[in-house]
C-alpha positions in Angstrom: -65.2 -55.3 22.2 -61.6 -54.4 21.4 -60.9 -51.3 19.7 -58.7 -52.0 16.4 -56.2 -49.8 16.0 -55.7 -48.3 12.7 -53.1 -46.8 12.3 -50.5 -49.4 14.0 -52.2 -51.7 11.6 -49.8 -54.4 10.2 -50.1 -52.9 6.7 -49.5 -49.2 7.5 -46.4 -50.5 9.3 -45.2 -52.1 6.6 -45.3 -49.2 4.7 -43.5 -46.8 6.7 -41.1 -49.7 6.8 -40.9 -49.6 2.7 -40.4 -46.1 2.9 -37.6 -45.7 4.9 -35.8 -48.3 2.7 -36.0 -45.8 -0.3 -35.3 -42.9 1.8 -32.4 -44.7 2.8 -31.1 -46.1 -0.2 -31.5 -42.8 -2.2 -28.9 -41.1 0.5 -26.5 -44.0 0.2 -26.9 -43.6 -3.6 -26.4 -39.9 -3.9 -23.6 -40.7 -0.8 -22.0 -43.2 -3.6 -22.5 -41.0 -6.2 -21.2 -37.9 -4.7 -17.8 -40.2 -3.5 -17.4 -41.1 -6.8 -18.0 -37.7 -8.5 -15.1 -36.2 -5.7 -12.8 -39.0 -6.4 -13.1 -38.7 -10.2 -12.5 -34.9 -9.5 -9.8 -35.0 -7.4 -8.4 -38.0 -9.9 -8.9 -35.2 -13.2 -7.6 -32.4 -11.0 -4.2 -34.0 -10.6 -3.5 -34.4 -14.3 -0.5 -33.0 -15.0 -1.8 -31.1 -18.4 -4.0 -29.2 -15.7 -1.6 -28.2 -13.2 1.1 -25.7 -13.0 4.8 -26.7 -13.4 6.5 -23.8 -13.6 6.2 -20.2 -12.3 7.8 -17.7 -14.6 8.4 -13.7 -13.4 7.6 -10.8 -15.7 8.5 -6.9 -15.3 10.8 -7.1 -12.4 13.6 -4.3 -12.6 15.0 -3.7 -9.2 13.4 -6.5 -7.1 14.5 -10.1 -7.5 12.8 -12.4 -10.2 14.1 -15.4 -8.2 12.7 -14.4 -5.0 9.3 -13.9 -6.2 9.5 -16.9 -7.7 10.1 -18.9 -4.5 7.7 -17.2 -2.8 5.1 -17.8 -5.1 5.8 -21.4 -5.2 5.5 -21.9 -1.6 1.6 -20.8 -2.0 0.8 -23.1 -4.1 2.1 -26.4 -2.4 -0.4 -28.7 -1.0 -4.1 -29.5 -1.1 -7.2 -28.0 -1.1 -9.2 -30.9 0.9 -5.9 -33.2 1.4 -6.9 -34.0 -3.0 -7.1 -31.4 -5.0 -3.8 -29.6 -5.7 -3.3 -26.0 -5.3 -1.1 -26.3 -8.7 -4.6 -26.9 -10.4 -4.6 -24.2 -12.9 -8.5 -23.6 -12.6 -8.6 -23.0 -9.2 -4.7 -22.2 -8.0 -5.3 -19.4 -4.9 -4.7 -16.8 -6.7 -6.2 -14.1 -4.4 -4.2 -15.5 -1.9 -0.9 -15.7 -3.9 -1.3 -12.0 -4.7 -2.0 -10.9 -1.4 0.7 -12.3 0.5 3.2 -11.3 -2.7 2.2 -7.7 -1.7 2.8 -8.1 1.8 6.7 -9.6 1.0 7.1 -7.3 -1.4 6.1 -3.4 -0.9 7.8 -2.5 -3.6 4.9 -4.6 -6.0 2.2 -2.3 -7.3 0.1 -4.0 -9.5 0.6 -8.0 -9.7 -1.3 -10.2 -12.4 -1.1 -13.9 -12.9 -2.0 -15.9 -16.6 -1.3 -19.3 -17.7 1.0 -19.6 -20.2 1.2 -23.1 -22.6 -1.2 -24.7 -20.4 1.1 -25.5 -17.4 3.3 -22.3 -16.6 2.1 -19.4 -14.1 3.5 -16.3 -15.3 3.4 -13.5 -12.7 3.6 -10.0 -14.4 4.6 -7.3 -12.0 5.2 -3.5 -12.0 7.4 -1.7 -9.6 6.8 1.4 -7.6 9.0 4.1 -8.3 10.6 6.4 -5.8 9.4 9.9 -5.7 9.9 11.0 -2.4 11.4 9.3 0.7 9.7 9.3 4.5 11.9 10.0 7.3 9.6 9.0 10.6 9.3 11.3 13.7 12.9 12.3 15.5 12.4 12.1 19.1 15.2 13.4 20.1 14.5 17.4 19.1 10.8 17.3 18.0 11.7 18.0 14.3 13.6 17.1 11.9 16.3 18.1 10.4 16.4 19.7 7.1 20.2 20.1 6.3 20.7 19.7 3.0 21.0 16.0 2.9 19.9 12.4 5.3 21.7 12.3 8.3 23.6 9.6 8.5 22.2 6.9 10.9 18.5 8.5 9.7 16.4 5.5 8.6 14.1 6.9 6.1 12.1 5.1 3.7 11.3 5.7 -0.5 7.9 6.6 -0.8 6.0 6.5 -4.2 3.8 9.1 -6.0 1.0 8.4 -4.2 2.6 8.7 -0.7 2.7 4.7 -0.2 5.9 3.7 1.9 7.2 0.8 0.8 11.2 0.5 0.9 13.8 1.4 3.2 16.2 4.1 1.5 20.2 3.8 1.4 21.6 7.1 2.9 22.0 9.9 0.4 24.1 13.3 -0.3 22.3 16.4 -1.1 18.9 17.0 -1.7 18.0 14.2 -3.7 14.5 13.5 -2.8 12.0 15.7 -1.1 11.5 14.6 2.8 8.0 14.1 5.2 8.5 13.7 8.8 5.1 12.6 10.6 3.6 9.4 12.2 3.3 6.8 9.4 4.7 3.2 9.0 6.0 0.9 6.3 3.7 -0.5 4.0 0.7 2.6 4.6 0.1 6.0 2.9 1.5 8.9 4.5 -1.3 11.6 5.4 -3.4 9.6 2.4 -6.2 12.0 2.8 -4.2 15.3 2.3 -1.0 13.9 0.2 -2.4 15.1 -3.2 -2.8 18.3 -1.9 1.1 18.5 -0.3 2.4 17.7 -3.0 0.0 20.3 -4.8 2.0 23.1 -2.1 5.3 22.1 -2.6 4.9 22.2 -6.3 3.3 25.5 -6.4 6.0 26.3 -4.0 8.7 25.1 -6.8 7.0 27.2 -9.1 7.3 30.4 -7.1 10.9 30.1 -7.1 11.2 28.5 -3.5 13.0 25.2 -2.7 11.0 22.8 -0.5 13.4 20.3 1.0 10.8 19.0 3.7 7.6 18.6 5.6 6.9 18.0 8.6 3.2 17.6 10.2 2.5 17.4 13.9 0.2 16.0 16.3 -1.7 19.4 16.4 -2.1 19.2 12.5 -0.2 22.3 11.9 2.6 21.6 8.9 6.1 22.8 8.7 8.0 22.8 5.2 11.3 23.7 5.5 13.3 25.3 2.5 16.7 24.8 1.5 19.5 27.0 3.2 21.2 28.1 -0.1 24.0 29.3 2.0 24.2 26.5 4.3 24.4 28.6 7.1 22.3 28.3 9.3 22.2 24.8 9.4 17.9 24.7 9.5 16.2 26.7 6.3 13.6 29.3 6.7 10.1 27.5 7.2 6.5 28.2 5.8 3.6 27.2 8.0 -0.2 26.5 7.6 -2.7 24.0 9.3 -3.5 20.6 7.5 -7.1 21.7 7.5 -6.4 24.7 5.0 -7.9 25.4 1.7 -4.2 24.4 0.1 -5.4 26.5 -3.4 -6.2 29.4 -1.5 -3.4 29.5 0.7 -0.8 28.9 -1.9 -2.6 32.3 -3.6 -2.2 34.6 -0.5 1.7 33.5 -0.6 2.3 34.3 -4.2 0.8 37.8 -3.4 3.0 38.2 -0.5 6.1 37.5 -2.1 5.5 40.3 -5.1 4.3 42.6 -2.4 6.7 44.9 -0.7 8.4 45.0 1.4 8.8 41.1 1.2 9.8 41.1 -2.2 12.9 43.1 -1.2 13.9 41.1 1.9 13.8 37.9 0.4 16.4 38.9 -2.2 18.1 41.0 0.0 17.9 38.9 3.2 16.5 35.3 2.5 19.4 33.9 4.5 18.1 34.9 7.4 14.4 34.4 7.1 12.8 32.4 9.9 9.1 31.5 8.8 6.0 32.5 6.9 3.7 31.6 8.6 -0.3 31.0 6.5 -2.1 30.0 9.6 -4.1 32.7 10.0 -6.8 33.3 7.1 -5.4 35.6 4.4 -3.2 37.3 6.5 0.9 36.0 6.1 3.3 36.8 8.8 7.2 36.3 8.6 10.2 36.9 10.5 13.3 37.7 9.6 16.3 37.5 12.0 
């Protein structure tokens, strides 16, 4: 006698039959429904009550509002998915927008975007201001020069409180803005680590009655900062110099003693002209040369 077998039995076939049917016509359903939902989305998204039609530039000073503008605009033409526009104003790539503004523009330090009356992007921006100007490396003689203004044909660049380069500077006469020399680049922090506490040193520096002009750090990490020639002659200033890795507070302390100790009180009012260095590389001891 034949064995039946169960479970290709007509019946149970049928069933898994049935159920594939509903399997299948629930994902052409939710297929349908989802097609409908996108299109209805993408439809909605494209009314132009919900998408941006103008692009509106607050705060500018130095840099060009119109620039921006056009800038800004070319982010936001085209699709998201070939339908929904990137002038949406719930979902416009802002993220995007402001990062590639910042990398145009240096001179942008903070950038925020709101929507103004329903259908204009206004793009409020602040400025960095020039505090100090970086002068990059010259090859030619190792260090720079510290004369008392840019050389001409120097390219040096306006760097902000917070030692960010971000601008290329016109040439100027006289000792305008305070100078670093070291490897850096456009659009990065020069020595970010350490800049607070340079410009801690050269203002203590100011305050002692010295005038800083410039610093220059090299690839050994010791730091050169060069004072004005009141004089002009000779053409390169007396220098003070310490290691990057010093304890700035202290060494700035063992200086001040040294200059209202004798006999360094004496030759620096007597003789400044031709002092060569300081040099605050070694502990609290301070060595200096005078011609």
């Amino acid at each position: 006698m034949q064995k039946r077998n169960v479970l290709n039995s007509p019946r149970l076939l049928e069933l898994k039959r049935h159920r594939r049917r509903i399997i299948l016509n629930k994902i052409l359903l939710s297929l349908l429904a989802f097609l409908v939902i996108f299109a209805l989305a993408a439809y909605i998204s494209r009314i132009p009550s919900l998408n941006i039609s103008e692009v509106k530039i607050t705060g500018h000073k130095s840099v060009d509002a119109e620039i921006i503008k056009t800038a800004a605009q070319k982010e936001i033409i085209g699709n998201y998915l070939w339908f929904f526009p990137k002038t949406n104003i719930l979902f416009y790539p802002e993220n995007n927008l402001k990062k590639e503004l910042q990398n145009q523009f240096k001179k942008l330090k903070d950038i925020s975007f709101s929507i103004k009356d329903g259908k204009t992007l206004e793009i409020s921006i602040t400025e960095r201001i020039a505090s100090y100007i970086w002068c990059g490396v010259n090859l030619v003689v190792g260090l720079p020069s510290n004369s008392d203004s840019t050389t001409e044909g120097e390219k040096c660049y306006f760097v902000d409180e917070a030692g960010y380069i971000f601008e290329e500077a016109p040439y100027f006469s006289g000792e305008v803005y305070f100078k670093f020399y070291g490897l850096a680049d456009i659009g990065t922090y020069f020595l970010k680590e350490n800049f607070k506490q340079l410009i801690y040193f050269k203002n203590t520096l100011v305050a002692m009655g010295l005038k800083p002009v410039s610093l220059y750090i090299e690839d050994n990490g010791d730091i050169k900062v060069f004072l004005s020639a009141f004089n002009k002659t000779p053409t390169t200033g007396p220098e003070i110099v310490l290691k990057i890795s010093s304890d700035f507070k202290t060494v700035a302390e063992n200086l001040e003693t040294a200059l209202g100790t004798e006999p360094l009180l004496s030759s620096l009012k007597n003789k400044y002209s031709s002092l060569e260095y300081i040099d605050l590389r070694f502990g609290n001891k301070v060595y200096y040369k005078f011609r």
